[in-house]
C-alpha positions in Angstrom: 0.0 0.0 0.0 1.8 3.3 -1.4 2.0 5.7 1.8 0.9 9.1 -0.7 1.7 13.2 0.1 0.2 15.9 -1.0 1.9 18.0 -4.0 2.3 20.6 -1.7 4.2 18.2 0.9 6.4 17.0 -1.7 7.9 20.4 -2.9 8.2 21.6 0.5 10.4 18.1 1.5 12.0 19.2 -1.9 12.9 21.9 -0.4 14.3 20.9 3.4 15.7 18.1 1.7 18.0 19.0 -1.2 20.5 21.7 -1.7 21.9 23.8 -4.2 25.0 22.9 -5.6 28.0 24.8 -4.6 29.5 25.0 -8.6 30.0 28.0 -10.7 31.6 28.5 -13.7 32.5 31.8 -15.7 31.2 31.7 -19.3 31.1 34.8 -22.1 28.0 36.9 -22.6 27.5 35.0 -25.6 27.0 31.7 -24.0 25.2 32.8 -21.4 22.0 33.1 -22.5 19.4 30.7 -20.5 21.9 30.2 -17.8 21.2 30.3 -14.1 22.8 33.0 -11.9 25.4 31.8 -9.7 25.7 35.1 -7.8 23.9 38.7 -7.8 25.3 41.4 -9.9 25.1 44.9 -8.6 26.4 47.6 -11.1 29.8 49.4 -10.5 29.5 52.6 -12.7 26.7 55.1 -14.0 25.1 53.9 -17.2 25.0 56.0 -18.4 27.9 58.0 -17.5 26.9 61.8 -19.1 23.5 63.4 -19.2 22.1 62.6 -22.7 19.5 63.7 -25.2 16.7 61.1 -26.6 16.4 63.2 -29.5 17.5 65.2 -32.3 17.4 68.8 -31.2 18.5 71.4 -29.3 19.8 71.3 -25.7 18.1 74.1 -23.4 17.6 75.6 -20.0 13.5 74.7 -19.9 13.3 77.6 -17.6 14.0 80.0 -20.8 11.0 77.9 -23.0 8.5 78.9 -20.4 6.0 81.0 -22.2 6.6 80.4 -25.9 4.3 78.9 -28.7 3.8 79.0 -32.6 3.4 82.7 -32.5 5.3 84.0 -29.5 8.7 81.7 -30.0 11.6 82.1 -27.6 14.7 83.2 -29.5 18.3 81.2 -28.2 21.9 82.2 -29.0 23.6 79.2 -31.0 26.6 78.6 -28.3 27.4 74.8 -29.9 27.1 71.9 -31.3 27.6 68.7 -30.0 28.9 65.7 -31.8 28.3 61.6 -31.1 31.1 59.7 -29.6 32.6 63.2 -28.4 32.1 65.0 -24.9 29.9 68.3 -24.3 32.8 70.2 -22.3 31.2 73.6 -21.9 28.7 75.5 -20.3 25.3 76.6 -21.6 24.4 80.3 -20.9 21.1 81.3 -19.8 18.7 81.5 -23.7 21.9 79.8 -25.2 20.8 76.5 -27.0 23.0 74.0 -28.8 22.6 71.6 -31.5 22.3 67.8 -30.1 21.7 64.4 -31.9 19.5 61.4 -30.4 22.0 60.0 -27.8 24.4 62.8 -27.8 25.6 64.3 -24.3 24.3 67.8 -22.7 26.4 70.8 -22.2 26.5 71.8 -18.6 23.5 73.7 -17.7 20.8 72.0 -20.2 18.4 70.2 -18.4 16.5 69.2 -21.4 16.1 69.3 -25.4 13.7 70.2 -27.8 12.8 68.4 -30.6 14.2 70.1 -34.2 11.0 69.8 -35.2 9.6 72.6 -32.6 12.5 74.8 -33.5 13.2 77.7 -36.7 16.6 78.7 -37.7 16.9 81.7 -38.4 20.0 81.4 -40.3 22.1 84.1 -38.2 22.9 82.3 -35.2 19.7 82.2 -33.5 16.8 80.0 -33.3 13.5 79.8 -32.5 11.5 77.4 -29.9 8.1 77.2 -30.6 7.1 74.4 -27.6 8.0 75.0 -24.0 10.1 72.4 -22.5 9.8 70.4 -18.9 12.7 70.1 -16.9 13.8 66.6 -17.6 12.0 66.4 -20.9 13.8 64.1 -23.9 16.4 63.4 -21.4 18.2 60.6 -20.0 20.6 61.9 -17.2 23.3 60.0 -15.3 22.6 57.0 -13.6 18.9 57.1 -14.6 19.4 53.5 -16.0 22.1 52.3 -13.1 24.1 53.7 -10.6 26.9 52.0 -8.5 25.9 49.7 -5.9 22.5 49.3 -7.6 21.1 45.6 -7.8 21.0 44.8 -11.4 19.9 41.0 -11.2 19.7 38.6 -8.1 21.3 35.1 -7.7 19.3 32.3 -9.3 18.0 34.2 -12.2 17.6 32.8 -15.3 19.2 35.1 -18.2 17.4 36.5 -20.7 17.9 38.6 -23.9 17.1 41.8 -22.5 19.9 40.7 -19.4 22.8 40.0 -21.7 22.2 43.4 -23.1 21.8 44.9 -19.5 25.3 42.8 -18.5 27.0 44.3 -21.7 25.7 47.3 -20.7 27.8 47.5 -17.6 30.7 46.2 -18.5 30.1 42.2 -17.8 31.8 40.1 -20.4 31.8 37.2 -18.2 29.5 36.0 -15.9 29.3 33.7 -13.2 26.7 30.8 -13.7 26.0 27.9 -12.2 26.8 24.8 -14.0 24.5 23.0 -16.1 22.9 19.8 -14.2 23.2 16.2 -15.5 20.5 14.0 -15.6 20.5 10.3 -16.8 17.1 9.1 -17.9 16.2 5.7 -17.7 13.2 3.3 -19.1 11.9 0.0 -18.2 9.7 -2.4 -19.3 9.7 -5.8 -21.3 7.1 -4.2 -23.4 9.4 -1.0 -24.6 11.5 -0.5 -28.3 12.8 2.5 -29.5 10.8 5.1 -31.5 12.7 4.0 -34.6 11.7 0.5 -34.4 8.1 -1.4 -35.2 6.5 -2.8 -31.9 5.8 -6.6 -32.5 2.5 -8.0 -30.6 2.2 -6.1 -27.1 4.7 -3.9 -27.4 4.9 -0.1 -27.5 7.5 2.7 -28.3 9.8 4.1 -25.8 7.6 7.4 -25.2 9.2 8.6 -21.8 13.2 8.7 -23.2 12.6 11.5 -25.6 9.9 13.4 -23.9 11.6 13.4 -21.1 14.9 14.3 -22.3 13.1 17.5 -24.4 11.5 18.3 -21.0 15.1 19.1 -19.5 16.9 20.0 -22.6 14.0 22.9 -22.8 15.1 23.2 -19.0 18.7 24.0 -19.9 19.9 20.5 -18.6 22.1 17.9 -19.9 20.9 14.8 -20.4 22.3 11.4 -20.7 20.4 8.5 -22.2 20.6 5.1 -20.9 18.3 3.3 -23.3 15.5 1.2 -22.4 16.2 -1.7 -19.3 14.2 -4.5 -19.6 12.3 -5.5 -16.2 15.4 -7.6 -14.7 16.3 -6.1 -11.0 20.2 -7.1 -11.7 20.6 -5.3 -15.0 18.1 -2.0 -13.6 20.5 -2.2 -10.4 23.9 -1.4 -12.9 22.4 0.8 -14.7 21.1 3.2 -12.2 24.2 2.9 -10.7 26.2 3.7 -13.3 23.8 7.0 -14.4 24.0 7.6 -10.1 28.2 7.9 -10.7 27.6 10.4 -14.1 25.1 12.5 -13.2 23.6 15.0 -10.9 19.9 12.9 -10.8 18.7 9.9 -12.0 14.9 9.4 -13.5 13.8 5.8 -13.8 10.6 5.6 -16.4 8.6 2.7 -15.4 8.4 -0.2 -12.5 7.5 2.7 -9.9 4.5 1.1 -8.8 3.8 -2.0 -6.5 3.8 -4.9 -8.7 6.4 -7.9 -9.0 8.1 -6.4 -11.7 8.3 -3.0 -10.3 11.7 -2.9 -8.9 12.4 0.9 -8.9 11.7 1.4 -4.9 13.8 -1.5 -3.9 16.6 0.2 -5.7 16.1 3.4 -5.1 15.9 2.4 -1.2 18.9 0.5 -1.4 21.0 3.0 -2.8 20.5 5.8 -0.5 17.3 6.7 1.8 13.6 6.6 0.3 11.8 9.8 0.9 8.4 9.1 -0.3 6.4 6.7 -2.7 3.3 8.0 -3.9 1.5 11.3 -4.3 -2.2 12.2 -3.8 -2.0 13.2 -8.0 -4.3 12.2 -10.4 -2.4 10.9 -13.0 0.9 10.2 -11.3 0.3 8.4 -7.6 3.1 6.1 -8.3 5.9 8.4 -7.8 8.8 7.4 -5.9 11.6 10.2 -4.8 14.6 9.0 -3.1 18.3 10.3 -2.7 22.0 9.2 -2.5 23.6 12.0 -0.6 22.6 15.1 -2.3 21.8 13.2 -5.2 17.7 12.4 -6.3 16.6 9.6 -7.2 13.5 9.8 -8.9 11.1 6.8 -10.0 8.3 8.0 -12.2 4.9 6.4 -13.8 5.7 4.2 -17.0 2.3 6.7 -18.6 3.3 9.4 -20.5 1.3 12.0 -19.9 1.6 10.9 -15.8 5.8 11.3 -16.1 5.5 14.6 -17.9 2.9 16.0 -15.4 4.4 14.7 -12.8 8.4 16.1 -13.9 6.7 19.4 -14.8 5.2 19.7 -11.2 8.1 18.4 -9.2 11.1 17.2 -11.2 11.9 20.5 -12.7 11.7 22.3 -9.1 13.7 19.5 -7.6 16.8 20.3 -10.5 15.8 24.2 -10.0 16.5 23.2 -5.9 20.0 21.8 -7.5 20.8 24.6 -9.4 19.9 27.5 -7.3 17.2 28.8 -9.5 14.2 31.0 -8.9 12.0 30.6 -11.8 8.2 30.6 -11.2 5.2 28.7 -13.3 3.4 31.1 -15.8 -0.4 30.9 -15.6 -3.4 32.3 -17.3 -6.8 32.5 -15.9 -9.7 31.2 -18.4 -12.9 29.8 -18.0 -14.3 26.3 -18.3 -15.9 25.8 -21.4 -17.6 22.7 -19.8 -17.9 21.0 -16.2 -14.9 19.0 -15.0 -16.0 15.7 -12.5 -12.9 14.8 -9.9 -13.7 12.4 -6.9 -10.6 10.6 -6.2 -9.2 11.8 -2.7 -6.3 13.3 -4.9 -5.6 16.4 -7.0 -6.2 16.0 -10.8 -4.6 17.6 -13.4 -6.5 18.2 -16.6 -5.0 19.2 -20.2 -6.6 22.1 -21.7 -6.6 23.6 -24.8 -7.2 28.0 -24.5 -9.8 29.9 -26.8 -10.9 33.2 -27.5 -14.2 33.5 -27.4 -16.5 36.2 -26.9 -13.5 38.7 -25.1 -13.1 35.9 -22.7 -10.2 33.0 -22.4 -11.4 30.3 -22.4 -10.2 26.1 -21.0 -11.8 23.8 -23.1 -10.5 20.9 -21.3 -9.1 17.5 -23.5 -10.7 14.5 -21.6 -7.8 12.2 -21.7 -6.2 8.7 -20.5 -2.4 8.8 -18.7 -1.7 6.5 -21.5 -2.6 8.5 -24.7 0.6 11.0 -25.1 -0.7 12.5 -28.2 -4.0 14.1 -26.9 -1.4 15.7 -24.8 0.5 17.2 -27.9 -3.0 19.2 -29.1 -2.9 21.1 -25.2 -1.7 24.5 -24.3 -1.3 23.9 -20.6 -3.2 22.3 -17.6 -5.3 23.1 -14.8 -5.5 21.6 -11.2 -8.4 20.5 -9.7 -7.6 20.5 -5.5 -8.4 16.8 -4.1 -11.0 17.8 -1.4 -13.3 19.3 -4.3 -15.4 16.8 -6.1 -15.3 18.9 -9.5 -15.7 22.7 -11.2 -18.9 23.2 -13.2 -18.7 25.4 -16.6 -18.1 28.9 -16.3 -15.4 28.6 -13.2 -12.7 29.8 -13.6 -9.0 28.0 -13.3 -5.6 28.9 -13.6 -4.0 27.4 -16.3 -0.2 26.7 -16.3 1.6 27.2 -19.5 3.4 24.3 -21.3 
């Protein structure tokens, strides 16, 4: 009889169970895209460094616009022009102007700029402003973007494009990240060939290998194959040990739960400690988690669509754990297009598809078996349906995590 927590029990023993890793490595900017964090960076200089115009125009005290318009322009002294990639060393007199381009620096004094297309030259040395300015207005002045000491991105973030660009933008050709994670995926089963083979009478195709590995590829993980293990104890035994001594976890697809065959406890128990088997999850009950050190151990259903709901909802925190990562699941809220039943004593998790319909988002949920992958393929995410509530009707409204 499988001794079952809660999802919510199982992240938090996740979580007072496992640690981060204490590896970093230093990789280029251009490499570091998807990468984890390994420490916060605070900026160390202004960015940027000079007080700068947004657009192509004249620099100006806004205190001498005050007042002016189409037919009443304020009249500026030309004192300068100002050129990209060069300095703005002087000082702008009081209704003294001076020529800027988008992104070029501000003479001392100007506290804004005016577009060129609110000004007339006059062709002696004067021109016209025809729109008063605000103090600040079309400029960017030091520091606006970062200052020194300011906390750019915290430890355990996962890098995006906009990031590399912020990194670049204060000086960070390298960056410290923590070190991709290993994990050795294994399936079991007399009944399993490979995806490129032609299942003879009760047989299927290895589904688990390649979903799984896409799972943590897509999860910026390494992952290491170790084929399909038919159901012999001896042979599952080398193996897992063998993927226990190369990797950082271990997922075993199949033989988690309570028949003759199903092996994966014993071994998992035998190589370490067993922290649970089974969780109050409809599909997935037959999960086993275990650990060697600070090494999991994870035993998941043989089902498809149970191993990738049940690594979406707890294998990929347990490697974020690992790895030090902070990345949260994305969810929408939509509606039910139709009533949902769920009496099992355990949270069920439902596929959905999302429409637009009428201005509203909208769950039309994809009544499924944990056996039938490709249903699975036609979904956009999945909703949760808590284990003391015996179903929604149409029209509630759920929370649907993103694939």
């Amino acid at each position: 009889m499988l001794q079952v927590l809660t999802p919510d029990e199982v992240l938090e023993l996740i979580r007072k169970t496992f640690v981060p890793l204490e590896r970093t490595e230093a990789v280029p900017l251009s490499e570091a895209l998807g990468r984890v964090l390994a420490e916060a960076v605070y900026a160390e200089e202004y960015v940027p460094d000079f007080d700068r115009s947004t657009v192509d125009g004249y620099a100006v005290r806004a205190a001498d616009t005050f007042g002016c318009s189409d037919a009443i322009p304020a009249i500026f002294s030309v004192c300068g022009e100002v050129y990209m990639g060069k300095g703005a060393d002087f000082d702008l007199p009081k209704e003294g102007c001076a020529y800027v381009p988008t992104g070029g620096a501000l003479p001392r004094g100007a506290d804004s700029a005016v577009m060129i297309e609110y000004t007339e030259d006059y062709g002696d040395g004067t021109v016209g402003i025809l729109k008063p300015a605000a103090p600040g207005m079309n400029v960017i002045f030091r520091g606006d973007d970062v200052y020194p000491g300011k906390l750019l991105l915290p430890a355990g973030h996962v890098l995006t494009v906009p990031d590399i660009g912020a990194l670049a933008a204060i000086g960070k050709a390298q960056i410290a990240v923590c070190p991709r994670l290993t994990v050795g995926v294994i399936s079991t089963g007399d009944e399993l060939v490979p995806p490129d083979e032609t299942p003879g009478p009760g047989q299927v195709r290895d589904v688990n290998s390649p979903l799984l590995s896409a799972l943590l590829y897509a999860h910026g993980a390494e992952v290491r194959s170790y084929g399909i293990v038919v159901d012999d104890e001896a042979l599952l035994r080398a193996k897992t040990e063998q993927a226990l001594r190369e990797c950082d976890a271990v997922l075993l697809s199949g033989g988690s739960s309570v028949g003759v065959k199903d092996a994966a406890c014993r071994i998992i128990e035998s190589m370490g400690e067993l922290l649970f088997h089974g969780i109050a999850l409809k599909p997935g009950k037959p999960t086993i988690l275990g650990r060697a050190g600070n090494k999991p151990l994870v035993g998941l259903p043989g089902h498809p669509v149970a191993a990738y709901f049940v690594s979406q909802l707890f294998v990929l925190p347990l490697l974020d754990r690992l790895s030090g990562r902070e990345k949260p699941l994305y969810s929408v809220t939509a509606e039910l297009s139709e009533s949902v039943g769920a009496n099992h004593g355990r949270a069920q998790l439902n596929a959905c598809r999302l429409e637009h319909r009428e201005g509203k988002v909208v769950a039309v949920p994809i009544h499924s078996k944990s056996g039938l992958i490709t249903q699975l393929a036609g979904a956009d995410g999945w909703f949760c349906i808590e284990r003391d509530c015996e179903g929604l009707p149409k029209g509630a409204p759920v929370q649907v995590f993103l694939h």
